[in-house]
C-alpha positions as CSV (number, residue, x, y, z in Angstrom):
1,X,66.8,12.9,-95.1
2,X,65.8,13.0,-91.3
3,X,63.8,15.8,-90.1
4,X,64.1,17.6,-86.8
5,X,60.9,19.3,-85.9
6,X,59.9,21.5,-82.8
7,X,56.9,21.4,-80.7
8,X,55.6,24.7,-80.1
9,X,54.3,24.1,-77.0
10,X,56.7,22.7,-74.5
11,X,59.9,23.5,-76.8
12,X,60.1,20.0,-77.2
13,X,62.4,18.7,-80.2
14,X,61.3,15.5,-82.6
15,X,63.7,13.4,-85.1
16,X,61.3,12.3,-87.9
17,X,63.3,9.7,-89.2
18,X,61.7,9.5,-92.8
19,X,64.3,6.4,-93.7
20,X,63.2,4.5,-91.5
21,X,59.4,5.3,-92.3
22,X,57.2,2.0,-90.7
23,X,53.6,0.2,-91.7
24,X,51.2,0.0,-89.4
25,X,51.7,-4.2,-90.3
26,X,55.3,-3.4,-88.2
27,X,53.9,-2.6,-85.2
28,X,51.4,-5.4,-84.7
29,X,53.3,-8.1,-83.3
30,X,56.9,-7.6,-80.9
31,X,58.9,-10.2,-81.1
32,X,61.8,-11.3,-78.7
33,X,65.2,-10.8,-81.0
34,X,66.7,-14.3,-81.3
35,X,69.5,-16.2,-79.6
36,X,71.6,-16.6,-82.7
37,X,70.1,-15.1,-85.7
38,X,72.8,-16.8,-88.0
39,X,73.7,-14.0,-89.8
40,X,74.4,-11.4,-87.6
41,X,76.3,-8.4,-88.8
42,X,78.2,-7.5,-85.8
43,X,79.6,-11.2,-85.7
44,X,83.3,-11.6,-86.6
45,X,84.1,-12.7,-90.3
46,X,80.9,-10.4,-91.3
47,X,82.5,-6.8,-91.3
48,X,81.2,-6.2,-94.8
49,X,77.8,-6.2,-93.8
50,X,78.1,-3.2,-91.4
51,X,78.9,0.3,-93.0
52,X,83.1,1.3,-92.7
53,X,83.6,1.3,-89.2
54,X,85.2,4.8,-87.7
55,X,87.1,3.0,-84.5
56,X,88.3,-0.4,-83.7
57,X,90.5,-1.7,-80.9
58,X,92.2,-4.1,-82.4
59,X,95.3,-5.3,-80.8
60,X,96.7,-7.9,-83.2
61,X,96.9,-4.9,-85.6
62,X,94.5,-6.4,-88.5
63,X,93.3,-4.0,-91.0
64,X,90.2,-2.3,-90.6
65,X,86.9,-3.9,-91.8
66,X,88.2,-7.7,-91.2
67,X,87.9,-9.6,-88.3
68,X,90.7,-9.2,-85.3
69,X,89.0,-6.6,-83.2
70,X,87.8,-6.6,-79.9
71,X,85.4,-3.6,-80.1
72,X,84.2,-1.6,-83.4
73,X,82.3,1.2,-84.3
74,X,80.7,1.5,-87.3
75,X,77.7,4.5,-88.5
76,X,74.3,2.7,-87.9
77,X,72.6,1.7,-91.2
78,X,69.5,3.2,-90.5
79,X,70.7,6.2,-89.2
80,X,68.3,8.8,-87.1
81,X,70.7,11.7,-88.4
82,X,72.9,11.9,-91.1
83,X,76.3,13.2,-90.7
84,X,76.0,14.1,-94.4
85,X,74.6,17.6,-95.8
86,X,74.2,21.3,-94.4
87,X,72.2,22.1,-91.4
88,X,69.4,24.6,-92.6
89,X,66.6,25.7,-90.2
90,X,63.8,27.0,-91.3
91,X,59.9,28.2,-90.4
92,X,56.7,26.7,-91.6
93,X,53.5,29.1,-90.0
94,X,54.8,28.8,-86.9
95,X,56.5,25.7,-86.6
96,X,60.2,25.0,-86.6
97,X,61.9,22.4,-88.4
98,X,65.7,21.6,-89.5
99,X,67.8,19.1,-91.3
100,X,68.0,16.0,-89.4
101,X,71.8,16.4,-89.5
102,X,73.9,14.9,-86.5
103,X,75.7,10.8,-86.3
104,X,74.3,8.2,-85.3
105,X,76.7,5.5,-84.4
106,X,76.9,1.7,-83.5
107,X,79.4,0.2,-80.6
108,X,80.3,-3.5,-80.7
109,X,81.0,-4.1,-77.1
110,X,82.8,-7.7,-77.9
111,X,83.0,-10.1,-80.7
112,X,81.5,-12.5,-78.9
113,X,77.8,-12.6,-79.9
114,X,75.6,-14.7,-77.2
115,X,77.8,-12.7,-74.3
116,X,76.1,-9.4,-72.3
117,X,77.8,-6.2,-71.9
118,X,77.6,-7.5,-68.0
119,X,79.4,-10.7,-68.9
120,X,82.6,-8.9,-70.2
121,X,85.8,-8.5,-67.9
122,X,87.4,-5.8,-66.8
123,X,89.3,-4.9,-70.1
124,X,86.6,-5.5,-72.0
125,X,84.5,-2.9,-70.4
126,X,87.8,-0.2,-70.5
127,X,87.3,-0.9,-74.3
128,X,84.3,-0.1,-74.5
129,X,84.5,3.3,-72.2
130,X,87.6,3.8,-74.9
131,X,85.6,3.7,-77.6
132,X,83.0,5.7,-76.3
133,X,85.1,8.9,-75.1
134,X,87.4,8.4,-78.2
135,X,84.0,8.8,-80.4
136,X,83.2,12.0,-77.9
137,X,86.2,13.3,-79.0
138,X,86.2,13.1,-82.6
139,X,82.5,14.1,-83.2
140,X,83.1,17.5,-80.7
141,X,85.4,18.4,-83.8
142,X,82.1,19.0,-85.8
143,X,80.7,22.5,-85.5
144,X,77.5,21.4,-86.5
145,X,76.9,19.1,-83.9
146,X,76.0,20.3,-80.1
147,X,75.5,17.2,-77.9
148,X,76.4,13.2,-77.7
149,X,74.5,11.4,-76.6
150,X,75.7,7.1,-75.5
151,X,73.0,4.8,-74.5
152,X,72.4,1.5,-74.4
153,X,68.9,-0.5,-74.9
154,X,69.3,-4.3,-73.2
155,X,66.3,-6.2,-74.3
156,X,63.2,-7.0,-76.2
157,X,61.3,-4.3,-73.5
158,X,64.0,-2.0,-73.7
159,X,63.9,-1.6,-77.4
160,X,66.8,-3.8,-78.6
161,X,66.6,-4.8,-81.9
162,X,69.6,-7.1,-82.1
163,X,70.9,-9.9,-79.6
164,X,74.5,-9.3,-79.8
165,X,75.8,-6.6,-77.2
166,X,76.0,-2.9,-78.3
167,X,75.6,0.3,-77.4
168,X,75.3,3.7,-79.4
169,X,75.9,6.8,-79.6
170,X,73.5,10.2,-81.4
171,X,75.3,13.3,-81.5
172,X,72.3,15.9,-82.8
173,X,72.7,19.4,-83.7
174,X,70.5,20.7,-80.4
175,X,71.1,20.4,-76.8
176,X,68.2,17.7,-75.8
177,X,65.5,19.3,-73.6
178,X,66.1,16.9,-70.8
179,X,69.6,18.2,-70.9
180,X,68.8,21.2,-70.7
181,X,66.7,21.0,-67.9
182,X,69.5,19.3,-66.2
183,X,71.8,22.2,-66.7
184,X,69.2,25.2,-66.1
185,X,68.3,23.2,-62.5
186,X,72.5,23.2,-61.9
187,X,72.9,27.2,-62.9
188,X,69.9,28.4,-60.7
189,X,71.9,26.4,-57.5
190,X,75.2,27.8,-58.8
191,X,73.9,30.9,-59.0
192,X,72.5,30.9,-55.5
193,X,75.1,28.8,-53.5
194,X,78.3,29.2,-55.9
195,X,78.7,25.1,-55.6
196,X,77.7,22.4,-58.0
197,X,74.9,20.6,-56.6
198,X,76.4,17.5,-58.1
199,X,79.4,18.0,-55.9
200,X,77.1,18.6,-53.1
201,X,75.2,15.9,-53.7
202,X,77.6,13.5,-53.7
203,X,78.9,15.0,-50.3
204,X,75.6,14.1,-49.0
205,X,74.5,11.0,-50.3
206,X,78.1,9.9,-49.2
207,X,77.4,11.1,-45.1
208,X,74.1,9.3,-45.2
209,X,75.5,6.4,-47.1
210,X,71.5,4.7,-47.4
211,X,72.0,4.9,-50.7
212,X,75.3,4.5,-51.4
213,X,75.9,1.0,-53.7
214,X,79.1,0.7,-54.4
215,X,82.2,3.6,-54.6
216,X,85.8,3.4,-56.0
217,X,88.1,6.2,-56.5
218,X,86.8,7.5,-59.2
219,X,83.1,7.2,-59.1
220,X,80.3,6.6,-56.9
221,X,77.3,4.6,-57.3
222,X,73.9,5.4,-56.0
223,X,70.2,4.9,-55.8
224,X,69.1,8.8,-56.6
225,X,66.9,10.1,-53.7
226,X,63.9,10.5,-56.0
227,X,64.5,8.4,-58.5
228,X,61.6,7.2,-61.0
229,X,62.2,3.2,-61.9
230,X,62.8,0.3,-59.3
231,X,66.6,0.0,-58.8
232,X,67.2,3.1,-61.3
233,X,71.2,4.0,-60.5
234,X,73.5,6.3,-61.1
235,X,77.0,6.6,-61.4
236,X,78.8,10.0,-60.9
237,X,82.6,10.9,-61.0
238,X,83.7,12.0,-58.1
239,X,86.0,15.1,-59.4
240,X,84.0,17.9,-61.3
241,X,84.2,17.1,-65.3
242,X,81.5,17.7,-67.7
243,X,82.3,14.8,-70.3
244,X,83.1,11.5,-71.4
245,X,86.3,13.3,-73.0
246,X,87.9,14.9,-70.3
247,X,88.1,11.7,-68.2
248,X,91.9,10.5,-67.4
249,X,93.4,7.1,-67.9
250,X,92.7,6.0,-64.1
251,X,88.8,7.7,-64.3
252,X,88.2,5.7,-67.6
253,X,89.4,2.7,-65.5
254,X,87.1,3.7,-62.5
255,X,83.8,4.0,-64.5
256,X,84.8,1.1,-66.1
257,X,84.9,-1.0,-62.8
258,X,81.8,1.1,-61.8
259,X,79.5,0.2,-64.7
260,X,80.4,-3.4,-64.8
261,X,80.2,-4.0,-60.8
262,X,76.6,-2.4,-60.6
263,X,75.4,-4.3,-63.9
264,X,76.7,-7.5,-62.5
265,X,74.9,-6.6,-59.2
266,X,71.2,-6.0,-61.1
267,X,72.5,-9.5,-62.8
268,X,72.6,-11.8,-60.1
269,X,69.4,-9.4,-58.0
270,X,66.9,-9.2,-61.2
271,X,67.6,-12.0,-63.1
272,X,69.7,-10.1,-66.3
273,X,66.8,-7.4,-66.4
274,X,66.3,-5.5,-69.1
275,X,67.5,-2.0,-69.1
276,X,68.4,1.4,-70.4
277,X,71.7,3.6,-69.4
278,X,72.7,6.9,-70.7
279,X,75.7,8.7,-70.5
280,X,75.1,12.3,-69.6
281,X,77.7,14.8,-71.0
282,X,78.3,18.8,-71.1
283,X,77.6,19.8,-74.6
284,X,80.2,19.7,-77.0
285,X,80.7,23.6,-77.6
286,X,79.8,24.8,-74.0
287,X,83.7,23.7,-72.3
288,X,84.0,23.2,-68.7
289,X,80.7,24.2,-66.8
290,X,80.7,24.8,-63.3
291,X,77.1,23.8,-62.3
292,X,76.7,20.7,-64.6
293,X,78.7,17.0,-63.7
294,X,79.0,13.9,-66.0
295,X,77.1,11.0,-65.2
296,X,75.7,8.1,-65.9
297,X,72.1,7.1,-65.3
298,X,70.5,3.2,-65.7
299,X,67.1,2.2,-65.7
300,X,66.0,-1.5,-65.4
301,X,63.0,-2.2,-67.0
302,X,60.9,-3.6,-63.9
303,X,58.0,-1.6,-64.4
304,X,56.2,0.4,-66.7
305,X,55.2,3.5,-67.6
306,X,51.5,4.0,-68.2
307,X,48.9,6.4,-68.7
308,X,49.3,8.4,-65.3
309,X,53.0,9.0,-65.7
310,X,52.5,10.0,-69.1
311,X,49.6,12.0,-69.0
312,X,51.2,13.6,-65.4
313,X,54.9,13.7,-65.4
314,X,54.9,11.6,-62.4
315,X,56.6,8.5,-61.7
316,X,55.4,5.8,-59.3
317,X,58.3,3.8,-58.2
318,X,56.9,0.7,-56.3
319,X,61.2,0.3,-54.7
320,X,62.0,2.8,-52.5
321,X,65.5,4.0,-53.6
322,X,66.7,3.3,-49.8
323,X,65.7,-1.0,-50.2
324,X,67.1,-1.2,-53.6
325,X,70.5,0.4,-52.7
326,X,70.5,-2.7,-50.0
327,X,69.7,-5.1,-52.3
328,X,72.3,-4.2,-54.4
329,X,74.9,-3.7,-51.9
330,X,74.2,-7.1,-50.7
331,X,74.6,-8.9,-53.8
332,X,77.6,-11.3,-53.5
């Protein structure tokens, strides 16, 4: 069974992941995931080598488990949490620990296994914004579970372990600290302006338009003023909403169209870079929050962090945000 354990210090919470306990011998050598592994379990036809899966879009209305769908989520089968078993916290001296319970879930973006998530069309990126809020949704049901968490790792550098395009998703049974400094920093402005700074921000970066990438009428997409990575991005909605689940029909549309313009932009600018997004939601039990906005944030993996930034807390970001919002706005 996963662990959870807290760092005294900093308040900092760890998933031990005992299941997925490594040898030193596993860490020697990284190797580049291959083109076509020949048996690859998210392929059509190979259903039974993935866990059940818990959503499928499958519009010629085949039976679950078999081949037919266009995206599938199944649990991952090396999970970091279990969604199985009681959540017990308890002390030991003073350090915290619990039960690493939570879900930790696997979304096929498309059937197709040597095509990117940037490759798909416009459908094929609303399926996979589908499957993501419908998952939201379901695992907000849970009272045991507190935030959701979707991310996506593209590439060897940004820690993908397979070829064929997924994302996932890790509900845990704690707010994340990063989270939570997210929301704390939105409360103390809400508390001193009565205005999300989200909102305001948006109000801003939209007058000065420097960084502005790309907009729809939905969701925005910008180079953030300090950001940390060359060309990181982010996507925000343009009406207040807290999560993946509360967007509408047209909004799931818009960050659709969002996510796969700007992905298609760092395409054709970096040469398919690796990268990291995460979707940023409310947490499940809190409902609507004033101060706190979803949004999306991507990272390509252009640079890297080293001893100073993690030794520091600070980032050196060799682009400034102003030049990479112009690169990307110029892509054609």
């Amino acid at each position: 069974m996963p662990e959870l354990r807290k760092d005294p210090v900093v308040g900092r919470w760890v998933i031990v992941a005992f299941e997925r306990a490594a040898r030193p011998s596993d860490f020697r050598t990284k190797r580049e995931p291959p083109p076509d592994p020949g048996n690859c379990p998210f392929d059509p036809g190979r259903e039974a080598m993935t866990p059940s899966e818990v959503f499928a879009i499958r519009p010629d209305g085949s039976l679950p488990n078999t081949p037919g769908w266009v995206t599938r989520v199944v649990p991952n089968r090396f999970p970091a949490l279990r969604v199985e078993g009681e959540l017990e916290r308890r002390g030991e001296g003073i350090y915290d620990r619990m039960t690493g319970v939570g879900a930790h879930e696997v979304i096929i973006e498309t059937p197709e296994h040597n095509l990117d998530l940037a490759d798909l069309d416009e459908a094929g990126f609303l399926n996979v914004v589908r499957a993501w809020t419908q998952r939201v949704i379901d695992l907000a049901r849970d009272p045991r579970l507190k935030y959701a968490l979707v991310f996506k790792n593209s590439g060897r550098t940004a820690g993908a372990s397979l070829r064929h395009s997924h994302s996932q998703l890790i509900a845990t049974p704690i707010v994340p600290q990063q989270v939570k400094e997210e929301i704390a920093g939105g409360r103390r402005y809400w508390d001193f302006r009565e205005r999300c700074i989200f909102c305001d921000l948006l109000a801003q970066e939209t007058q000065d338009g420097r960084r502005i990438i790309a907009e729809n009428d939905h969701f925005i997409t910008y180079a953030p003023y300090a950001s940390r990575f060359a060309f990181e991005t982010c996507i925000v909605a343009r009406r207040h909403l807290g999560s993946l689940g509360e967007l509408s029909d047209a909004e799931a549309l818009g960050l659709a169209r969002a996510l796969r313009d700007v992905l298609q932009r760092m395409t054709k600018l970096l040469d398919r870079p690796d990268y990291n997004f995460m979707v940023h939601n409310a947490p499940l039990d809190g409902g609507q929050l004033n101060h706190y906005h979803f949004h999306v944030e991507i990272m390509p993996r252009e640079t890297t962090i080293a001893g100073f930034e993690w030794g520091s807390g600070f980032f050196i970001n060799p682009v400034p945000p102003e030049a990479a919002a112009k690169y990307l706005r110029e892509v054609v």
